[in-house]
C-alpha positions in Angstrom: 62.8 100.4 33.8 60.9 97.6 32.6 63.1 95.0 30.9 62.2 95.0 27.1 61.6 90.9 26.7 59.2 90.8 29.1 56.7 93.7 27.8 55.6 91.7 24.6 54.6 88.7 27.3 52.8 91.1 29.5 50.9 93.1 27.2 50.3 89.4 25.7 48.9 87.7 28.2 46.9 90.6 29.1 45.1 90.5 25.9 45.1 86.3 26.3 43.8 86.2 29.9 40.0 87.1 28.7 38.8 85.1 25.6 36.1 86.5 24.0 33.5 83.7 24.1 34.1 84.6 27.8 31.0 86.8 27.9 28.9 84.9 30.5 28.1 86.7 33.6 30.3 84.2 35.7 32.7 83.8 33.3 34.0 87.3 33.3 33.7 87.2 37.6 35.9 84.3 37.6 38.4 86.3 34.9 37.8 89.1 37.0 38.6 87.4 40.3 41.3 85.7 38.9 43.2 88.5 37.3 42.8 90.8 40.3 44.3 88.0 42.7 47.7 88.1 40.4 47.6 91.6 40.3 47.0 91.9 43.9 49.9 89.7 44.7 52.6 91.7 42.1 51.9 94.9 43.5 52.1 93.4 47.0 55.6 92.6 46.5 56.2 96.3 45.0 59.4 98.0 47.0 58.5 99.3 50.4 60.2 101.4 52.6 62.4 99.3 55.4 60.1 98.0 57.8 56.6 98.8 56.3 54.6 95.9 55.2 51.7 95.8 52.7 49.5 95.9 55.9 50.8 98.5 57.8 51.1 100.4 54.3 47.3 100.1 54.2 46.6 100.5 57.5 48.0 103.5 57.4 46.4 104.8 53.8 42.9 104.4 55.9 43.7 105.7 58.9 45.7 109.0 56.9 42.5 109.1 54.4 39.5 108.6 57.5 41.8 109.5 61.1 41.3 109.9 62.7 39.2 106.6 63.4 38.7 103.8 66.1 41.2 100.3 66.5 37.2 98.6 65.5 36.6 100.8 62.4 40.0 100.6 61.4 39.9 96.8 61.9 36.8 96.6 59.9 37.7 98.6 57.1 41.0 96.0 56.7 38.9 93.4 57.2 41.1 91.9 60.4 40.0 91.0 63.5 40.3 94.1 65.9 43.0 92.1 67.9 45.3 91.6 65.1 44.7 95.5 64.3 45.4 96.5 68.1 48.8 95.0 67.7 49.8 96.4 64.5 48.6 99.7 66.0 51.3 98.9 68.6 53.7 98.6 66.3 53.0 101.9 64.4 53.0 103.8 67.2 55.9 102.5 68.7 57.6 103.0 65.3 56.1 106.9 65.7 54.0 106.6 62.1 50.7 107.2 64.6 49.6 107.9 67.8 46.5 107.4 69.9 44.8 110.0 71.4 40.8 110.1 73.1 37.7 109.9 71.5 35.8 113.3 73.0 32.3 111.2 72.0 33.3 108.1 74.0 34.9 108.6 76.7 36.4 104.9 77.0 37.3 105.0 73.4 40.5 105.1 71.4 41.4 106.8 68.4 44.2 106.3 65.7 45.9 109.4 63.9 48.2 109.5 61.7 52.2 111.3 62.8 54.0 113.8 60.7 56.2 111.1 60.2 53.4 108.4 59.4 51.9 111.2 56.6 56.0 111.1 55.3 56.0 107.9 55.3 53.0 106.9 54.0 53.5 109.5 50.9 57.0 108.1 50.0 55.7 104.9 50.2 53.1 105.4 47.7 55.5 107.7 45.3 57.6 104.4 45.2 54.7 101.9 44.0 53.1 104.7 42.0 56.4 105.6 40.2 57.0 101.6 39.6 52.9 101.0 38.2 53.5 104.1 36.2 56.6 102.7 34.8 54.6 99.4 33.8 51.5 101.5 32.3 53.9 103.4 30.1 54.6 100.5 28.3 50.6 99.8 26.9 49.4 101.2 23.9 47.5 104.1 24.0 44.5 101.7 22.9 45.4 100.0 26.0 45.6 102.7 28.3 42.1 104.0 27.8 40.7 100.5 28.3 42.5 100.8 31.7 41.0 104.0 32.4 37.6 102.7 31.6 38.2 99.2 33.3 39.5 101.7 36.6 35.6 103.3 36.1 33.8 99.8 35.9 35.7 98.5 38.7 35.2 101.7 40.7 31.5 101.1 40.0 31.6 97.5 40.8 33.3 98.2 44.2 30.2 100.4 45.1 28.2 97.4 44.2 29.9 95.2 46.6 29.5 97.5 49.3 25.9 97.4 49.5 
Protein backbone atom coordinates (compact mmCIF):
# COMPACT_ATOMS: atom_id res chain seq x y z
CA UNK A 1 0.00 0.00 0.00
CA UNK A 2 1.12 3.36 -0.62
CA UNK A 3 2.46 4.98 2.56
CA UNK A 4 -0.04 7.84 3.56
CA UNK A 5 2.76 10.91 4.00
CA UNK A 6 3.86 10.53 0.78
CA UNK A 7 0.41 10.75 -1.28
CA UNK A 8 -0.15 14.55 -0.34
CA UNK A 9 3.62 15.13 -1.98
CA UNK A 10 2.86 13.12 -4.95
CA UNK A 11 -0.47 14.24 -5.87
CA UNK A 12 1.36 17.69 -5.03
CA UNK A 13 3.99 17.89 -7.15
CA UNK A 14 1.89 16.49 -9.80
CA UNK A 15 -0.24 19.36 -9.81
CA UNK A 16 3.24 21.68 -9.26
CA UNK A 17 5.25 20.11 -12.02
CA UNK A 18 3.19 22.15 -14.87
CA UNK A 19 2.66 25.88 -14.12
CA UNK A 20 0.15 27.33 -15.99
CA UNK A 21 1.90 30.22 -17.76
CA UNK A 22 3.61 27.01 -19.11
CA UNK A 23 1.40 27.02 -22.27
CA UNK A 24 4.06 27.59 -24.94
CA UNK A 25 4.50 24.83 -27.42
CA UNK A 26 8.10 24.01 -26.07
CA UNK A 27 7.34 24.70 -22.80
CA UNK A 28 4.89 21.94 -22.34
CA UNK A 29 7.51 19.36 -24.56
CA UNK A 30 10.08 20.11 -22.12
CA UNK A 31 7.34 19.45 -19.02
CA UNK A 32 6.33 16.71 -21.09
CA UNK A 33 9.77 15.25 -21.66
CA UNK A 34 10.79 15.89 -18.30
CA UNK A 35 7.94 14.24 -16.48
CA UNK A 36 7.91 11.20 -18.63
CA UNK A 37 11.85 10.65 -17.99
CA UNK A 38 10.90 10.44 -13.89
CA UNK A 39 8.12 8.40 -14.56
CA UNK A 40 9.97 6.21 -16.90
CA UNK A 41 12.69 5.73 -14.36
CA UNK A 42 10.00 4.83 -11.20
CA UNK A 43 8.27 2.34 -12.96
CA UNK A 44 11.61 0.94 -14.16
CA UNK A 45 12.53 0.11 -10.78
CA UNK A 46 8.86 -1.47 -10.27
CA UNK A 47 9.32 -5.32 -8.67
CA UNK A 48 10.27 -7.83 -11.36
CA UNK A 49 10.29 -11.37 -11.25
CA UNK A 50 14.01 -12.83 -10.29
CA UNK A 51 16.07 -12.52 -13.18
CA UNK A 52 13.94 -10.37 -15.64
CA UNK A 53 15.16 -6.93 -16.32
CA UNK A 54 13.20 -3.96 -17.62
CA UNK A 55 14.70 -4.96 -21.09
CA UNK A 56 14.06 -8.41 -21.33
CA UNK A 57 10.48 -7.52 -19.78
CA UNK A 58 10.06 -5.52 -22.92
CA UNK A 59 11.67 -7.51 -25.17
CA UNK A 60 9.49 -9.97 -24.43
CA UNK A 61 6.08 -7.68 -24.35
CA UNK A 62 7.01 -7.05 -28.27
CA UNK A 63 8.01 -10.17 -29.23
CA UNK A 64 4.57 -11.82 -27.23
CA UNK A 65 2.37 -8.82 -28.80
CA UNK A 66 4.22 -9.07 -32.72
CA UNK A 67 6.09 -12.95 -32.61
CA UNK A 68 6.66 -14.07 -33.91
CA UNK A 69 9.25 -11.43 -35.42
CA UNK A 70 12.95 -11.21 -36.65
CA UNK A 71 16.37 -10.51 -34.05
CA UNK A 72 16.40 -6.97 -36.71
CA UNK A 73 12.72 -6.02 -36.14
CA UNK A 74 12.84 -6.88 -32.68
CA UNK A 75 16.09 -4.83 -32.41
CA UNK A 76 14.39 -2.01 -34.06
CA UNK A 77 11.34 -1.87 -32.29
CA UNK A 78 13.63 -1.59 -28.80
CA UNK A 79 15.59 0.63 -30.39
CA UNK A 80 19.07 -1.47 -29.70
CA UNK A 81 21.46 -2.37 -31.95
CA UNK A 82 20.63 -5.99 -33.42
CA UNK A 83 23.86 -7.27 -31.69
CA UNK A 84 22.89 -6.28 -28.23
CA UNK A 85 19.32 -7.84 -29.04
CA UNK A 86 21.01 -11.25 -30.49
CA UNK A 87 22.50 -11.60 -27.06
CA UNK A 88 19.64 -10.90 -24.98
CA UNK A 89 17.83 -13.32 -27.33
CA UNK A 90 20.53 -15.79 -26.00
CA UNK A 91 19.73 -15.23 -22.77
CA UNK A 92 15.89 -15.68 -23.14
CA UNK A 93 16.15 -18.67 -24.81
CA UNK A 94 18.57 -20.20 -22.72
CA UNK A 95 16.39 -19.17 -19.77
CA UNK A 96 13.33 -21.04 -21.97
CA UNK A 97 10.98 -17.58 -22.05
CA UNK A 98 11.51 -18.01 -26.17
CA UNK A 99 12.72 -19.95 -28.80
CA UNK A 100 13.89 -19.56 -32.36
CA UNK A 101 12.52 -21.20 -34.98
CA UNK A 102 12.75 -20.53 -39.25
CA UNK A 103 11.48 -17.89 -41.17
CA UNK A 104 9.36 -19.99 -44.09
CA UNK A 105 9.79 -16.42 -46.26
CA UNK A 106 13.61 -16.30 -45.74
CA UNK A 107 15.14 -19.09 -45.81
CA UNK A 108 18.39 -17.76 -43.89
CA UNK A 109 16.36 -15.96 -41.47
CA UNK A 110 15.61 -16.25 -37.79
CA UNK A 111 12.58 -15.76 -35.94
CA UNK A 112 11.73 -15.10 -32.11
CA UNK A 113 8.57 -16.69 -30.39
CA UNK A 114 7.51 -16.38 -27.38
CA UNK A 115 7.50 -20.06 -24.70
CA UNK A 116 4.60 -21.12 -22.72
CA UNK A 117 6.71 -20.22 -20.04
CA UNK A 118 7.87 -16.66 -21.61
CA UNK A 119 3.78 -15.94 -22.08
CA UNK A 120 3.69 -17.01 -17.96
CA UNK A 121 6.20 -14.99 -17.34
CA UNK A 122 5.68 -12.22 -19.15
CA UNK A 123 1.80 -12.02 -17.69
CA UNK A 124 2.94 -12.30 -14.09
CA UNK A 125 5.36 -9.82 -14.65
CA UNK A 126 2.95 -7.34 -15.85
CA UNK A 127 0.12 -8.32 -13.05
CA UNK A 128 2.99 -7.26 -10.58
CA UNK A 129 3.67 -3.60 -12.09
CA UNK A 130 0.01 -3.29 -13.03
CA UNK A 131 -1.21 -4.28 -9.49
CA UNK A 132 1.61 -1.65 -7.98
CA UNK A 133 0.48 1.47 -10.77
CA UNK A 134 -3.00 0.64 -9.82
CA UNK A 135 -2.25 0.93 -6.27
CA UNK A 136 -0.69 4.46 -6.91
CA UNK A 137 -3.69 5.62 -9.26
CA UNK A 138 -6.10 4.72 -6.50
CA UNK A 139 -4.86 7.29 -4.55
CA UNK A 140 -5.90 10.49 -7.21
CA UNK A 141 -9.02 12.15 -7.07
CA UNK A 142 -11.50 11.18 -9.35
CA UNK A 143 -10.85 14.78 -10.98
CA UNK A 144 -7.48 13.42 -11.35
CA UNK A 145 -8.15 10.22 -12.70
CA UNK A 146 -10.04 11.44 -15.74
CA UNK A 147 -7.23 13.90 -16.52
CA UNK A 148 -5.14 10.65 -16.59
CA UNK A 149 -7.37 8.98 -18.85
CA UNK A 150 -7.44 11.92 -21.15
CA UNK A 151 -3.64 12.71 -20.83
CA UNK A 152 -3.29 8.48 -21.70
CA UNK A 153 -5.55 9.60 -25.14
CA UNK A 154 -3.26 12.72 -25.98
CA UNK A 155 -0.21 10.83 -25.36
CA UNK A 156 -1.52 7.89 -27.38
CA UNK A 157 -2.11 10.42 -30.09
CA UNK A 158 1.19 12.02 -29.73
CA UNK A 159 2.98 8.62 -29.97
CA UNK A 160 1.25 8.21 -33.47
CA UNK A 161 2.68 11.57 -34.24
CA UNK A 162 6.18 10.60 -33.57
CA UNK A 163 5.97 7.66 -35.49
CA UNK A 164 5.57 9.25 -38.71
Amino acid sequence: MIPQNNEKEVIGSMSDAIPPEADSRSEVAALLHEQFARLTRRLRTLELPNGMTPERLSALSVIEKRGPISVTALADTEMVRPATMSRMITALVEEGLVKRGGDKNDGRGVLVSVTPKGRRTFQRAQEQRLMRFAEVVESLSDEQLVSMRDLATALERLTALLNK
